[in-house]
Z-matrix of the N, CA and C atoms (Angstrom, degrees):
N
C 1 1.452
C 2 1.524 1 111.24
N 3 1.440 2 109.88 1 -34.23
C 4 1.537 3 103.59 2 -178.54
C 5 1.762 4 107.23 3 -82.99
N 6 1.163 5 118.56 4 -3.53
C 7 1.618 6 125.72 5 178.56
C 8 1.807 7 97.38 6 -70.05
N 9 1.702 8 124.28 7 -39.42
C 10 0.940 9 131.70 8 -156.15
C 11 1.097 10 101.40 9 -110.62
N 12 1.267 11 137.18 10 27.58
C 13 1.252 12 149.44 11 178.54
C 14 1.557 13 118.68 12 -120.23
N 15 1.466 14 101.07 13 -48.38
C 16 1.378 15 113.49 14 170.75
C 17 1.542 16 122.46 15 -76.29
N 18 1.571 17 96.01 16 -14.47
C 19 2.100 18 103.51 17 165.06
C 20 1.234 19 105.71 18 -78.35
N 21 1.100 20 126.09 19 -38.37
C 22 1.362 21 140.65 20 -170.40
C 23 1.733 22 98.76 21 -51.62
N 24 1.205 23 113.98 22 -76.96
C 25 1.081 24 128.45 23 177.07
C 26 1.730 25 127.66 24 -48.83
N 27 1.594 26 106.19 25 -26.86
C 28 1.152 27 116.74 26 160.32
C 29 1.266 28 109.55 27 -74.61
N 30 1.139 29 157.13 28 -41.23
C 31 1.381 30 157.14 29 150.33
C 32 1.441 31 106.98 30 -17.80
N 33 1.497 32 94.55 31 -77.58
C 34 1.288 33 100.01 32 -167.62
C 35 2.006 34 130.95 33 -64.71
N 36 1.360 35 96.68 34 -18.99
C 37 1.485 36 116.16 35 152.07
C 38 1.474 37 136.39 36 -74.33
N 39 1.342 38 115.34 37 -7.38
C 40 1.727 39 139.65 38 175.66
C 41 1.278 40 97.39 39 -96.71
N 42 1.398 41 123.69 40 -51.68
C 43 1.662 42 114.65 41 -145.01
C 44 1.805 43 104.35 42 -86.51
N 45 1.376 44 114.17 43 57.26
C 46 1.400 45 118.01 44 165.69
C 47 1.326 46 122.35 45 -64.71
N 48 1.643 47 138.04 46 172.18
C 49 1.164 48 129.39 47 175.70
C 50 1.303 49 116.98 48 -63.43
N 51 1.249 50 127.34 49 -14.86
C 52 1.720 51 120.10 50 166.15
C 53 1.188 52 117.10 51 -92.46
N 54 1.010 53 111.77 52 -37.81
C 55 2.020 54 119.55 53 162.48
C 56 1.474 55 103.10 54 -34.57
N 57 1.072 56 112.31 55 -66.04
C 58 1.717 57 131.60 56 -174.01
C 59 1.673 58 106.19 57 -52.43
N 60 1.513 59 103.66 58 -45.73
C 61 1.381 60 105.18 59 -164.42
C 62 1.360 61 98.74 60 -75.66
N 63 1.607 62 129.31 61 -41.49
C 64 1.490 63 132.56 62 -135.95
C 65 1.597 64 76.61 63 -81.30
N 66 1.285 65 107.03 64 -67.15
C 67 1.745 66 121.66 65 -178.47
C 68 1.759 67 98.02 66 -7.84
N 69 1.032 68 103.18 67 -101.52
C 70 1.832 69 144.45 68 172.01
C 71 1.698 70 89.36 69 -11.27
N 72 1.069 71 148.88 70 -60.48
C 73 1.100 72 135.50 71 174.25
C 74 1.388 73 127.67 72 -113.76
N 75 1.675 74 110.58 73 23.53
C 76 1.544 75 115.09 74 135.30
C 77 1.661 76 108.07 75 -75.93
N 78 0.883 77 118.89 76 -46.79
C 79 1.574 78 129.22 77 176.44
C 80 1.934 79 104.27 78 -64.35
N 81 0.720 80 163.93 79 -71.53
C 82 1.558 81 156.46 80 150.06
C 83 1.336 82 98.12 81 -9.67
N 84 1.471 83 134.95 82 -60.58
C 85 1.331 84 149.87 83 -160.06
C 86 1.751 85 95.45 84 -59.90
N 87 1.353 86 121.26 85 -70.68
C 88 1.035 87 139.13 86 151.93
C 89 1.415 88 124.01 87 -3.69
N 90 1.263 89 104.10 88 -82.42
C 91 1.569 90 112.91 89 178.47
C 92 1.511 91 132.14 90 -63.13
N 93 1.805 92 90.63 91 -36.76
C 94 1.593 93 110.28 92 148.94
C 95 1.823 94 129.56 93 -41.13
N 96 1.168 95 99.96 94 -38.97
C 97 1.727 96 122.60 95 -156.93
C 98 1.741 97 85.32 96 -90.82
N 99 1.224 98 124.05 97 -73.57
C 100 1.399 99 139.16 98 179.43
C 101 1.564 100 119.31 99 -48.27
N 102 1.344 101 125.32 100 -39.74
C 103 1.172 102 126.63 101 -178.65
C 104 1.696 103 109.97 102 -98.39
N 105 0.970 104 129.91 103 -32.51
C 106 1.833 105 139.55 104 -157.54
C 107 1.575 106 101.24 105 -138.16
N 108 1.207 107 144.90 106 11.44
C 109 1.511 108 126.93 107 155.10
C 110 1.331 109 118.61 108 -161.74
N 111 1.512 110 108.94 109 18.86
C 112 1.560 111 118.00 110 128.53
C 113 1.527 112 149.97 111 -71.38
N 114 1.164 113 104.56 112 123.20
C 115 1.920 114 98.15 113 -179.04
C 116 1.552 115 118.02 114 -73.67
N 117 1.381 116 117.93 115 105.71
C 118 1.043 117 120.44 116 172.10
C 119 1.449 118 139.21 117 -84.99
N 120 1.308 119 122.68 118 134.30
C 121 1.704 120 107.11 119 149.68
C 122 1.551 121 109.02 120 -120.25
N 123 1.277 122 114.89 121 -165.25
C 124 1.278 123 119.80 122 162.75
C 125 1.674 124 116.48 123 -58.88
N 126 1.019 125 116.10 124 -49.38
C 127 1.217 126 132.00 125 -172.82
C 128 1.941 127 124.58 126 -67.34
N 129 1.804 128 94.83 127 -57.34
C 130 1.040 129 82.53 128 -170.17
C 131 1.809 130 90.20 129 -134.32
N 132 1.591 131 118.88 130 159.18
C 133 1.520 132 110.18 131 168.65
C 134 1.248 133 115.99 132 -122.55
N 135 1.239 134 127.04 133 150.43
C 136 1.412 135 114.19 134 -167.29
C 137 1.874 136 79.12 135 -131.23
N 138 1.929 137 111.99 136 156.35
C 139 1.339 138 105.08 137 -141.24
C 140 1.597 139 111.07 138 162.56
N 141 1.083 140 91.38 139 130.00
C 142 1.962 141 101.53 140 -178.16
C 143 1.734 142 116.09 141 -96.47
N 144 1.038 143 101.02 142 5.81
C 145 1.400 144 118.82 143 -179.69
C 146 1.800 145 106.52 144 -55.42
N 147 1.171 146 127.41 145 -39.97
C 148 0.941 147 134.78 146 166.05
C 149 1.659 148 126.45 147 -27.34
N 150 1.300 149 95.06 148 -59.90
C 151 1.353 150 99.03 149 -174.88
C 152 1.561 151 128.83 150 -81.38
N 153 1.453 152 131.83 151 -19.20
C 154 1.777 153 124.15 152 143.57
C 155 1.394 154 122.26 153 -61.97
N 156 1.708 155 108.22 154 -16.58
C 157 1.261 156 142.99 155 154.57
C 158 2.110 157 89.06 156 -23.06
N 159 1.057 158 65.79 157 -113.13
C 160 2.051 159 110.62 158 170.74
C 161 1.613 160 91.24 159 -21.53
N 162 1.554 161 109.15 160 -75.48
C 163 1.270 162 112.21 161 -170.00
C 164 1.713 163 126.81 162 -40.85
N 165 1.585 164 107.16 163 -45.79
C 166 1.524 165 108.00 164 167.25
C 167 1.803 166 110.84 165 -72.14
N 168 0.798 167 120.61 166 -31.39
C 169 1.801 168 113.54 167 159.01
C 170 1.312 169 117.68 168 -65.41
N 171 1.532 170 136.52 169 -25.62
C 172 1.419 171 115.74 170 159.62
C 173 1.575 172 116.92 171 -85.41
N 174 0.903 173 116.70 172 -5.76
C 175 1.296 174 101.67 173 174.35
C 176 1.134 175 123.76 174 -118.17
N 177 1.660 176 116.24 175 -13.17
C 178 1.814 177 113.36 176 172.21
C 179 1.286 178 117.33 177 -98.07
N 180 1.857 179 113.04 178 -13.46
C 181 1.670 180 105.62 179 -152.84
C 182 1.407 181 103.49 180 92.32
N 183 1.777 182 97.86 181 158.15
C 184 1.200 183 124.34 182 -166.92
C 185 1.427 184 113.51 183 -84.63
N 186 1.163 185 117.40 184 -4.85
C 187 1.506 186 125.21 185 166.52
C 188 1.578 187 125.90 186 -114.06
N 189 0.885 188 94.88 187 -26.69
C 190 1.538 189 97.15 188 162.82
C 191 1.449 190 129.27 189 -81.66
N 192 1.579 191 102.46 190 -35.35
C 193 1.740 192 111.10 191 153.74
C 194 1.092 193 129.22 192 -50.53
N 195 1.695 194 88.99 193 -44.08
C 196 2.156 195 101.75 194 -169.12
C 197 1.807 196 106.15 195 -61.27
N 198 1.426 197 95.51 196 -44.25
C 199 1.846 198 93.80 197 179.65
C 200 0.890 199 123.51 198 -53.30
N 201 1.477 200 104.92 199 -47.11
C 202 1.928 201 127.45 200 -168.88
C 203 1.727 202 100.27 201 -59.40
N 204 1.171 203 123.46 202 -36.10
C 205 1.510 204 120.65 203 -170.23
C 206 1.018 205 91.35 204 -99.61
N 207 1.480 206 152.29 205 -41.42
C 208 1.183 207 129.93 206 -154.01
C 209 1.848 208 107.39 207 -90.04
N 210 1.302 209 112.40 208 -11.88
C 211 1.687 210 128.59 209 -179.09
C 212 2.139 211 73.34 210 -91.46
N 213 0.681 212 133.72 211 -39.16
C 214 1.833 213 119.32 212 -174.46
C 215 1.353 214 96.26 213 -73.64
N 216 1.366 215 129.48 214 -39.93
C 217 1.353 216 108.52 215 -164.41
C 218 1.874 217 110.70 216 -86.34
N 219 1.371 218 115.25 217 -3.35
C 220 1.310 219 99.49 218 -164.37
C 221 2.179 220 83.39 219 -108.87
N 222 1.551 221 99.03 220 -20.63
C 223 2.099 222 81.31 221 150.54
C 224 1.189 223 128.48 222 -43.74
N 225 1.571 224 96.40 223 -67.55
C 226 1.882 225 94.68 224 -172.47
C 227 1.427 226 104.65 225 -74.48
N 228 0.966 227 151.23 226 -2.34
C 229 1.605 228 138.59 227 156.18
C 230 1.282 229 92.17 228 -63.29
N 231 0.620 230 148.18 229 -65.63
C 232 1.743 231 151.92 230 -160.56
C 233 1.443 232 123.16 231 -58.47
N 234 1.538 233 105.58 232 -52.32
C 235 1.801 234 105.18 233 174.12
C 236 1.480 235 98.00 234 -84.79
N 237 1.661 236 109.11 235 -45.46
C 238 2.167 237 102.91 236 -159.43
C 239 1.334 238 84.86 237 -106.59
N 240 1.508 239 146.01 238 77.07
C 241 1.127 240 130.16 239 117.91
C 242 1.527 241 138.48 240 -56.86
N 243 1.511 242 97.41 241 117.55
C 244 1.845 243 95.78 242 -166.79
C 245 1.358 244 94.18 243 -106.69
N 246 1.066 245 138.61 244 -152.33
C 247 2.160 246 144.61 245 -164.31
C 248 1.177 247 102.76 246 -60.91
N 249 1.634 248 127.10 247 -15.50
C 250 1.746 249 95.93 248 174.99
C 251 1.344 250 106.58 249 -118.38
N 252 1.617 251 120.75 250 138.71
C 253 1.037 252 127.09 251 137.17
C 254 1.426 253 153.61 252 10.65
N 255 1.277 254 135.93 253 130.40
C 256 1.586 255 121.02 254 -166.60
C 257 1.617 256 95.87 255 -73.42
N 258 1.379 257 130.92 256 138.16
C 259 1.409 258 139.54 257 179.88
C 260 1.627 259 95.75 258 -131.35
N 261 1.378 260 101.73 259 141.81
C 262 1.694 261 105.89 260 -174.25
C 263 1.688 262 97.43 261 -89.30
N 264 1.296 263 99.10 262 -21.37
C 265 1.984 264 81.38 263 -156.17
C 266 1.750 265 92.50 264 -91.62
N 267 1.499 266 126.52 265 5.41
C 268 1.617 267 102.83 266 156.35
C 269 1.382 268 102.01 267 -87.74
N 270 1.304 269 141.02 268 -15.19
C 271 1.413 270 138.18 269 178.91
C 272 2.040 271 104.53 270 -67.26
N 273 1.363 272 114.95 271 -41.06
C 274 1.401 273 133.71 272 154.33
C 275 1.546 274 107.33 273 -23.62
N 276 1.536 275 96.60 274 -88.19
C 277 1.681 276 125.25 275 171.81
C 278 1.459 277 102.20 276 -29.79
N 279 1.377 278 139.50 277 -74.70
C 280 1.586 279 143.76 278 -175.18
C 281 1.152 280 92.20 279 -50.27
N 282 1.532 281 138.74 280 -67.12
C 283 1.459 282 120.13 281 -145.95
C 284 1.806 283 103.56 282 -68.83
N 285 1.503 284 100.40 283 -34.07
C 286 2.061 285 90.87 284 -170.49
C 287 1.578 286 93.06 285 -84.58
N 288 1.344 287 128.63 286 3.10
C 289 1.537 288 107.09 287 161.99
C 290 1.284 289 134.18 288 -67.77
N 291 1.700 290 113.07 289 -26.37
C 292 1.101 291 162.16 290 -158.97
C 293 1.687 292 89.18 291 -80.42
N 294 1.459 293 91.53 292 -82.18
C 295 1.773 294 121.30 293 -162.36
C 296 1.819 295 89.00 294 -49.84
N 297 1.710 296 114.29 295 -49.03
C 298 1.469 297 110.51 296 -167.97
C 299 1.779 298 107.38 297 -50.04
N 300 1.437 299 100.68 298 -72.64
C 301 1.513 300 102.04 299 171.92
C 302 1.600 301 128.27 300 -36.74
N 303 1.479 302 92.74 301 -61.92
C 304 1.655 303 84.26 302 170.36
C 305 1.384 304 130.35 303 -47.92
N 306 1.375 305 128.90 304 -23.41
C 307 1.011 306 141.46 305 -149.68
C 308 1.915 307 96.77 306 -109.89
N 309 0.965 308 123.09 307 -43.42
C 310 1.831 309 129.20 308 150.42
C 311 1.140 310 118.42 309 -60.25
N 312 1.503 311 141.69 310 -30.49
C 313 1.373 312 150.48 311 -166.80
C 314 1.186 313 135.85 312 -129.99
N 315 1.364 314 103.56 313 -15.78
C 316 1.530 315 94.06 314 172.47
C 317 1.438 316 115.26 315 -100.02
N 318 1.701 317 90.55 316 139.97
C 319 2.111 318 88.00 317 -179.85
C 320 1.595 319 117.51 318 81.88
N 321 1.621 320 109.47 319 -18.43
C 322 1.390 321 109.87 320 163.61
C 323 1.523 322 131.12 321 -95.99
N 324 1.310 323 120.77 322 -158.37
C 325 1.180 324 108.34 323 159.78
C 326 1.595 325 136.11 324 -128.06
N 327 1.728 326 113.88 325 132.79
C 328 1.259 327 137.37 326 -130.01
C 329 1.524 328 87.08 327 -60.39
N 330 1.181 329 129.34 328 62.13
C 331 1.928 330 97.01 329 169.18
C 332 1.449 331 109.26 330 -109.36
N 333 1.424 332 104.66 331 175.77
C 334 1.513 333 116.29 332 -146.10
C 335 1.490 334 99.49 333 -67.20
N 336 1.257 335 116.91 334 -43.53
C 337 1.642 336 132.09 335 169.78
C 338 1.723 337 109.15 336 -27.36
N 339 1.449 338 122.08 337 -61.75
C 340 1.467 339 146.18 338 171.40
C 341 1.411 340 107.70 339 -74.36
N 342 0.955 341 122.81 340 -9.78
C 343 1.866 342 113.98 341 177.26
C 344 1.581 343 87.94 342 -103.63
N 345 1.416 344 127.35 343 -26.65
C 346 1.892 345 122.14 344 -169.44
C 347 1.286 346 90.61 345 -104.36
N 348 1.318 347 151.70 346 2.63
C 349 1.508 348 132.21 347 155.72
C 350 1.894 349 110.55 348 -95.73
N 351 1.323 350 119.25 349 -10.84
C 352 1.022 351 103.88 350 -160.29
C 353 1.920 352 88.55 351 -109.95
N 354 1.161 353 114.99 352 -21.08
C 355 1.613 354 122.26 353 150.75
C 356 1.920 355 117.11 354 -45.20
N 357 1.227 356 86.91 355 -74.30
C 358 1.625 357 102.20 356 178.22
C 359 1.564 358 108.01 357 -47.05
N 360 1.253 359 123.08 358 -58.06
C 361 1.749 360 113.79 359 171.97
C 362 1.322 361 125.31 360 -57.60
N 363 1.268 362 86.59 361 -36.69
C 364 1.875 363 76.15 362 168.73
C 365 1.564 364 142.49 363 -95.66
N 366 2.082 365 93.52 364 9.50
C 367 1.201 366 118.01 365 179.26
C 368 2.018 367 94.90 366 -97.34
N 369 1.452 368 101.52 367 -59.74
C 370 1.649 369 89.36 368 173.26
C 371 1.885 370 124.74 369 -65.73
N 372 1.394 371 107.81 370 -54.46
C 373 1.776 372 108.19 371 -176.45
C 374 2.091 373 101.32 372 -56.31
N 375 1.354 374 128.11 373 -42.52
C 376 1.059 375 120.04 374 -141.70
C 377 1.476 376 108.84 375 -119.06
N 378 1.485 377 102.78 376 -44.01
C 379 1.877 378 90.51 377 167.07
C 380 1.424 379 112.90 378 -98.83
N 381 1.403 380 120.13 379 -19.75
C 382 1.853 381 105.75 380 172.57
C 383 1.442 382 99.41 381 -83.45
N 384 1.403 383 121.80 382 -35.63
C 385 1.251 384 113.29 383 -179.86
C 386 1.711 385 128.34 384 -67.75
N 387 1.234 386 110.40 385 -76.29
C 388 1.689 387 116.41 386 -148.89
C 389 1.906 388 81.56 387 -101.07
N 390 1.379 389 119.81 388 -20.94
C 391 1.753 390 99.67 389 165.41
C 392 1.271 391 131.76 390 -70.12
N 393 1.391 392 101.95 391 -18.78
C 394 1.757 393 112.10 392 -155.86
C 395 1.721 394 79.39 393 -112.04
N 396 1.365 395 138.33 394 -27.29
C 397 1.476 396 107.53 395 154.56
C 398 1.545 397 127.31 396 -64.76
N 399 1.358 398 120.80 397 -32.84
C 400 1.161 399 130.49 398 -163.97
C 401 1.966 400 100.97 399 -65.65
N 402 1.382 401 90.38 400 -37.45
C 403 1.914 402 110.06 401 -166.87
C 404 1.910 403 89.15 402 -67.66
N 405 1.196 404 113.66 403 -35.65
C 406 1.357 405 116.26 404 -149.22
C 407 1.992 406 86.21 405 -82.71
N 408 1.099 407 97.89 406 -61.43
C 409 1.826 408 98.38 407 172.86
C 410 1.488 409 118.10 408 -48.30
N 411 1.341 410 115.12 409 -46.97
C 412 1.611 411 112.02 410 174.81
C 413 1.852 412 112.55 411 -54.01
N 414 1.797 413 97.83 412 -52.84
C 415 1.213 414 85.28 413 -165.88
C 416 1.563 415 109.13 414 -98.20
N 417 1.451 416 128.11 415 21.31
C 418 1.303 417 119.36 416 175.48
C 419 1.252 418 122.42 417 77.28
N 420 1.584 419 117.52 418 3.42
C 421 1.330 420 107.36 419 -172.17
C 422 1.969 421 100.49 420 -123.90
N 423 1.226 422 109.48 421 165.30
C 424 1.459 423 122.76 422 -169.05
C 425 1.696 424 93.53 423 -62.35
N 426 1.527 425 96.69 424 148.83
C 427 1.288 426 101.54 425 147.26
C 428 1.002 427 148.54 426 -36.58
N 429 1.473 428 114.46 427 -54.74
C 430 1.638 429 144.12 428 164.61
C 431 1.684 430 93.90 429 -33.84
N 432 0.975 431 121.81 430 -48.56
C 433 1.929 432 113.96 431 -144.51
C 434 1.408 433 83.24 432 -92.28
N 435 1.760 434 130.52 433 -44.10
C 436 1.334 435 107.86 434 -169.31
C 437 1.167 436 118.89 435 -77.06
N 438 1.582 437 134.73 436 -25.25
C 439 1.274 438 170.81 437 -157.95
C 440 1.651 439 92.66 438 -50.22
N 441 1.514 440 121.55 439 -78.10
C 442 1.830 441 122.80 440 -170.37
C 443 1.511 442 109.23 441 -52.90
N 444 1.479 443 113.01 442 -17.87
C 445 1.916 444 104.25 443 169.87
C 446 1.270 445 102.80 444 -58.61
N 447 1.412 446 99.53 445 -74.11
C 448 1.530 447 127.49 446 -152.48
C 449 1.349 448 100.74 447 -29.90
N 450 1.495 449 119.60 448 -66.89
C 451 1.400 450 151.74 449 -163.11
C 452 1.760 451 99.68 450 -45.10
N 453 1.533 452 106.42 451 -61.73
C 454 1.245 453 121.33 452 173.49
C 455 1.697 454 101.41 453 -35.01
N 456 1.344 455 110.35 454 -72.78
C 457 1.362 456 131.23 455 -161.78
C 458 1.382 457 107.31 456 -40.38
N 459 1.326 458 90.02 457 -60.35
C 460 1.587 459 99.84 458 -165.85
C 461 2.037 460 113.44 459 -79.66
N 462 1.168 461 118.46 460 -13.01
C 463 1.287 462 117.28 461 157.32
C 464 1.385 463 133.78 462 -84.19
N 465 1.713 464 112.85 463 0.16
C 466 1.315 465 137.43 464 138.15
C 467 1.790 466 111.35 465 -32.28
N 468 1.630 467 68.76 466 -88.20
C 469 1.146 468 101.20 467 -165.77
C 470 1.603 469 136.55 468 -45.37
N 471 1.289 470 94.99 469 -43.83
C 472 1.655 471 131.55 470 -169.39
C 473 1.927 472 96.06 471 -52.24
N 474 0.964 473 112.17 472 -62.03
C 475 1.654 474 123.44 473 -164.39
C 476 1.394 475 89.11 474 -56.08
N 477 2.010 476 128.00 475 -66.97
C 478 0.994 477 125.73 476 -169.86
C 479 1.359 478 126.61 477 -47.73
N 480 1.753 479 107.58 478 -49.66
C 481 1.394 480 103.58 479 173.45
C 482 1.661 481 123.20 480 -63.06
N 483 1.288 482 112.98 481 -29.11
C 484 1.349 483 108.80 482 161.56
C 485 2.044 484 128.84 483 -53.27
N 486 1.307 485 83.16 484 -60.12
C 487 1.374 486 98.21 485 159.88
C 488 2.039 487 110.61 486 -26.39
N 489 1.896 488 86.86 487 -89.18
C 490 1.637 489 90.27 488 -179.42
C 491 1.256 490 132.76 489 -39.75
N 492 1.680 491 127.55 490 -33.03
C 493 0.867 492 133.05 491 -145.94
C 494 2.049 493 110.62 492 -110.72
N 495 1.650 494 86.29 493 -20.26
C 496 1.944 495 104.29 494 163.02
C 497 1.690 496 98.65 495 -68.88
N 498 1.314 497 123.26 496 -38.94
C 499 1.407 498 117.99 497 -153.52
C 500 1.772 499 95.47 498 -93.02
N 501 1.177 500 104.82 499 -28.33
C 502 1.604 501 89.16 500 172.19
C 503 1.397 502 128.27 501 -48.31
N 504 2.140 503 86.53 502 -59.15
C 505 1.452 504 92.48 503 -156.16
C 506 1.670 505 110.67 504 -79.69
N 507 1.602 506 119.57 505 -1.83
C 508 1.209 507 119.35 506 -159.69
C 509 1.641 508 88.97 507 -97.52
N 510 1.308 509 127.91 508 -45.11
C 511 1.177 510 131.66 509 164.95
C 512 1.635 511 142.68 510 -37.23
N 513 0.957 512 146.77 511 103.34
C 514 1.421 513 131.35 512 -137.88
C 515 2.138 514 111.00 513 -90.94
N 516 1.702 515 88.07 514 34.78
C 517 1.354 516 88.62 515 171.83
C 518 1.387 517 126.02 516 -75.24
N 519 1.092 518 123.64 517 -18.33
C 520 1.483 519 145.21 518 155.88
C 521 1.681 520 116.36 519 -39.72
N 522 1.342 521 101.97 520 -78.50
C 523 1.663 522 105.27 521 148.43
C 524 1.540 523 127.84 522 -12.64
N 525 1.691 524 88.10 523 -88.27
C 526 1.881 525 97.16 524 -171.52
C 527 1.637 526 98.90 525 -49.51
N 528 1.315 527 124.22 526 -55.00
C 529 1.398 528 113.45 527 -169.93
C 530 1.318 529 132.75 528 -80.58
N 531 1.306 530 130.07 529 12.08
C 532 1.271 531 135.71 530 -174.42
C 533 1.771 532 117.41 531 -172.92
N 534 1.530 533 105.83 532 6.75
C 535 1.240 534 106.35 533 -170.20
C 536 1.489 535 147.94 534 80.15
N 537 1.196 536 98.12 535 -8.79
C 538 1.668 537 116.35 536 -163.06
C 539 1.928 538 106.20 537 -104.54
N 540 1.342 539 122.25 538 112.29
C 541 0.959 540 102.75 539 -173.15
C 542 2.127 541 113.40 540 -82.22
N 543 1.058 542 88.82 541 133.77
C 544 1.946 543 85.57 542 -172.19
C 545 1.609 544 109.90 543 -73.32
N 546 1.324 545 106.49 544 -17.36
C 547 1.656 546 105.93 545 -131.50
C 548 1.757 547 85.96 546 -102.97
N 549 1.558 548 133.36 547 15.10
C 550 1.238 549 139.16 548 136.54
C 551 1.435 550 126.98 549 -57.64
C-alpha cells in the first residue's frame, strides 16, 4: 500500500501546468503523426509517430508516458477509425512503448548506445512481437505469413528511427521549444 502511495504522489507532483501542457501536445503531435501522415496498410505502417512516442517517455517516465499514449491511442480509434476495429492489445503495445522508452531514457543519459537498445526492444518485443500477434488474431492468419512484411518494415525503419531519435534528444531542440533540456 505504501508502494501505491508514493506513485500516487509522484503523479500528483509531475502533473504541473507545463507537464499538462507539454503532455497535451506531445499527444496531439502523436495522433496527428499516427492517424494523417503515416503510410498505411493492414499489415504493416510506416510512420513518425514514434518519436513524441519516445519523447513523452524521456521526459515523464514510463508510466506517465504509458497512460498518456495509451488514453491517445484509444482517441484516435474513436474520432479516425478507418476498417479496423477498437483492439485492446494495440492499446497494450502503445502503453509498453511508452513504458519501454521511458524506462531507457528518462533521468538517464541520452547516448546513442541507450537510444539503439531502447529502439531495438521495442522494434523486436513490441512490433515483431505482441503487434504481429495482435495483426495475426485480427486478421486470422498465422504469424508466419504476416511475419516477412513486418521484418521488411521494421529493418527499414529500425536504423532511421534510431538515427532520428539520437539527433533529437542529443540536440537542444527540446530546449528552444518547450524548455526542457533532453540532452541530461
Amino acid at each position: 500500500m505504501g508502494a501505491l502511495k508514493g506513485d500516487l504522489q509522484m503523479f500528483k507532483k509531475k502533473l504541473d501546468a507545463k507537464t499538462i501542457a507539454t503532455m497535451g501536445l506531445l499527444m496531439a503531435l502523436q495522433l496527428v503523426l499516427t492517424r494523417f501522415v503515416s503510410i498505411e496498410t493492414p499489415i504493416v505502417r510506416i510512420g513518425f509517430d514514434f518519436l513524441p512516442i519516445a519523447i513523452m517517455g524521456m521526459l515523464f517516465g514510463p508510466w506517465l508516458s504509458g497512460v498518456a499514449v495509451a488514453m491517445t491511442d484509444i482517441i484516435g480509434i474513436s474520432l479516425f477509425a478507418r476498417t479496423a476495429p477498437f483492439f485492446p492489445g494495440f492499446t497494450l503495445s502503445a502503453f509498453l512503448t511508452a513504458a519501454v522508452y521511458g524506462l531507457f531514457l528518462y533521468k538517464k543519459p541520452k547516448t546513442l548506445l541507450r537510444v539503439a537498445l531502447a529502439v531495438i526492444t521495442v522494434t523486436i518485443v513490441i512490433n515483431l512481437g505482441l503487434n504481429t500477434l495482435w495483426l495475426s488474431m485480427i486478421y486470422d492468419k498465422a504469424m508466419i505469413v504476416i511475419f516477412p512484411a513486418r521484418i521488411l518494415q521494421n529493418l527499414i525503419m529500425t536504423p532511421i528511427q534510431i538515427a532520428l531519435l539520437y539527433f533529437v534528444v542529443r540536440s537542444n531542440i527540446l530546449t528552444k521549444t518547450i524548455g526542457i533540456d533532453s540532452t541530461k
